[in-house]
Structures are given as structure tokens and as C-alpha cells.
Phi, psi and omega in degrees: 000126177302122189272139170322151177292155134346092173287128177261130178262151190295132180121309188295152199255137173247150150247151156275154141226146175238122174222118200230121169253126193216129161210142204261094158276140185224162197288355157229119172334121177294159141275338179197136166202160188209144205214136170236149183230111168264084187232016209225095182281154211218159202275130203241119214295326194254023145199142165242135169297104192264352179171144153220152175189148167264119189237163197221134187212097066256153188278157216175125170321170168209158187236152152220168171188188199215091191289190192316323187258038186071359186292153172260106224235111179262144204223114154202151177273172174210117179252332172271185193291163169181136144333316184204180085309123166273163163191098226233092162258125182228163168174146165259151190210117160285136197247183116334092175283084197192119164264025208187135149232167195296165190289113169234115208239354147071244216217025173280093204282037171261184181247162207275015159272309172321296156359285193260358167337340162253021135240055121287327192282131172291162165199169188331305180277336149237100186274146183306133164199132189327330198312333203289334175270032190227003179265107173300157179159154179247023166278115198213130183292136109136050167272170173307145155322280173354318173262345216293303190320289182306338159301319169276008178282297218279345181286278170320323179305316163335267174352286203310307202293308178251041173220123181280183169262126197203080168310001188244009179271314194272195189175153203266002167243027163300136186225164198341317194298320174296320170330287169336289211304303186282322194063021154207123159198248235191160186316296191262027152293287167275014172293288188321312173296288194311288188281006160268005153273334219253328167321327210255351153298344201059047176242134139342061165252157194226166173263158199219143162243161165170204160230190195226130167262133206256112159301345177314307205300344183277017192057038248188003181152184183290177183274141169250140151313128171052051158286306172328316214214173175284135150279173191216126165219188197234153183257078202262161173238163185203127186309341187271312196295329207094206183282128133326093174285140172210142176257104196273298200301349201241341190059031199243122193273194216218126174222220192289355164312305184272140198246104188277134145245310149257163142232206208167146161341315213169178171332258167006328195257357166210049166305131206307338188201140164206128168177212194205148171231163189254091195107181176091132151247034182152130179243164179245150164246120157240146177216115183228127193235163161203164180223125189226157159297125215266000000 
């Protein structure tokens, strides 16, 4: 029999350490590529950066900023011919055990539909579609905080129970409608569905990228979905709570297990790498992340 995680008292702090590896080979030398990178996780009322860091191979300047939605988007060109990329994101980060923090609204008189309006708003990766009113659930705007956490539980649970996990139906520019359609796919298949339910509620949600620390490899609890990889859960908001975590692929609310690195409308606003190169008649992509207790 497999032994329970590790009991936490609420409140209490863990460190991760992450180590995410990505490299890009291609079947002719590049000549020019240029990159943005989200791999670098950022601090949050439920987790602190205790270090990060990045290498890049071909060795290369690295740039920073911080985009629209506070993610931390690390950026470099490679101007010579080159063969492969590497790309080695490490960090340790103290988490939480909590799934939901108070509202921080900083110093913004609008009201939080203003606020938060554009994850009210359909976009690319959830896009409007009827599929959605065809989802039973009991999240309903302007309910007590009290009942809210569990609702949106009973909302992913929809999710977990009747779409199986099927990395082969999808493709990463797919949207929900393919879910619907196939009845299976990958984390941020359903993340995608789940906040085009709770948008068409007039609830606030976002997409979250990050990882998952897995208790399987410790002997140490059940195995989680999309350990392996970068992951995707949703963020719902609520005026008492704040942002809400939840994991529809895991049936799980989000606790000291998860490591946030960006968030966003949808996929799209935090792909783990994005750019365009020059030259090349093809690539292979690996991607190997791990997650550890520090």
C-alpha cells in the first residue's frame, strides 16, 4: 500500500527545488533565433524565491522584464550559426499550504469586475462556445466566500470525472471545443474549459502555468498528473478570497505542491518558450522538468 503524503498544517511552509530542461535540436543549422522564456517563478503571497537561475547553450547575454501580467519573461538572441539550444531553468521556492489568498488590489479604486476584466473576457485559448452550458456545477457570482472554495472543487471534479487524460486527441494550439468534442486531453485542455465555464458565470479566471511536486517519487502519496512536464491549473477570483486555486486535471485545490510560474488569459500569454529562428529544415523538442523536496 502506497503511504499518505505528508501531513501539513495549514499555513505551513515547504521548499521545492525545479529543475526544468529544454532543448531544441534541428536537423540544419540555425542562423538567427530570438526567445522569450517563462520558467522562472515569482513571488506571491502563498510562495517565496529563495534562488533562481538560468543557462542558456549556446552561451548567450540573457535579458529581463516583467510583462503585462507580472510574469517574469527572460529574453535572448543567438546571432551565430548553431545546431541545438539548451535551456537549464532552476529554482528553489518556498510554498504554502493554502489554497486561496486575501484580495490584493493594491491601491486600484475600480471594482473587481473592472479589475479583473480581461479574465472575464473570451480569448484565443478560450474562446466563446456553447460547450459550456452544458457543464452542470454550482459556482454562482456574487456567492459567499464559504461555499465558493467547494464549488469550484465540485467544478473540477465535473472536469476530472468525465474527460479522461489523453495526451494523443489534442495539440497545444487546441481549444476547448476539441475537449468537448474527443472527451479527453492534457492539463491545459481542461484548465482551458474549466475557466470558459466559470467566465460565462461572470467569475474572473486565469490560467496558471507551473509544476507539481509528485509524492509518488518519494513513496510518499498518490502519483499526480503532469509531473513530468510544465503544468496548468486555474485561478478563479472571489472578492473575500482572492485568487482561488484549483486543478481540474488532479481533482485537487492547489496547495503547497504547486510551484506558480506565470499567469495569463490562457495558454498562450505564458508559453514556457517562444520565438522564431532563422534557417533550419526542422526540430526535435526534450523537455525534462523535475520536482523535489529542497
Amino acid at each position: 500500500m502506497t503511504p499518505p503524503a505528508p501531513r501539513m498544517d495549514p499555513g505551513e511552509a515547504v521548499r521545492l527545488r525545479v529543475r526544468h530542461i529544454t532543448r531544441f535540436d534541428y536537423d540544419a543549422p540555425v542562423t538567427q533565433a530570438h526567445s522569450e522564456v517563462r520558467k522562472t517563478p515569482i513571488t506571491t503571497p502563498l510562495q517565496k524565491i529563495i534562488t533562481t537561475a538560468m543557462t542558456i547553450t549556446p552561451d548567450t547575454r540573457l535579458g529581463s522584464r516583467v510583462d503585462h501580467f507580472g510574469n517574469v519573461v527572460r529574453h535572448f538572441n543567438l546571432m551565430e550559426p548553431h545546431d541545438c539550444v539548451e535551456i537549464v531553468a532552476e529554482a528553489v521556492v518556498e510554498t504554502t499550504n493554502a489554497v486561496h489568498w486575501a484580495p490584493v488590489l493594491e491601491d486600484d479604486p475600480r471594482p473587481w469586475e473592472q479589475r479583473w476584466a480581461e479574465f472575464l473576457a473570451w480569448s484565443p485559448g478560450v474562446p466563446e462556445l456553447p460547450e459550456y452550458g452544458t457543464v452542470r456545477h454550482p459556482v454562482i457570482k456574487g456567492m459567499p466566500g464559504a461555499d465558493f472554495t467547494g464549488a469550484v472543487q465540485m467544478l473540477a471534479n465535473h472536469f476530472f470525472s468525465e474527460f479522461r487524460y489523453d495526451p494523443d486527441v489534442t495539440h497545444v494550439h487546441s481549444t476547448p471545443q476539441e475537449l468537448f468534442q474527443y472527451g479527453g486531453g492534457v492539463c491545459q485542455d481542461l484548465a482551458h474549459a474549466m475557466i470558459g465555464v466559470l467566465r460565462r458565470e461572470g467569475i474572473p479566471a486565469r490560467y496558471v502555468s507551473g509544476y507539481i511536486y509528485d509524492p509518488k517519487q518519494d513513496d510518499a502519496g498518490d502519483h499526480l498528473r503532469g509531473a513530468l512536464a510544465t503544468h496548468a491549473w486555474v485561478q478563479a477570483w472571489h472578492p473575500e478570497l482572492g485568487w482561488v486555486g484549483i486543478d481540474p486535471t488532479n481533482d485537487k485545490l492547489v496547495d503547497w505542491q504547486y510551484v506558480l510560474v506565470a499567469v495569463g488569459r490562457d495558454y498562450f500569454d505564458v508559453q514556457p518558450v517562444r520565438g522564431v529562428f532563422l534557417g533550419g529544415s526542422g526540430q526535435r523538442l526534450d523537455v525534462s522538468v523535475s520536482v523535489s523536496r529542497d
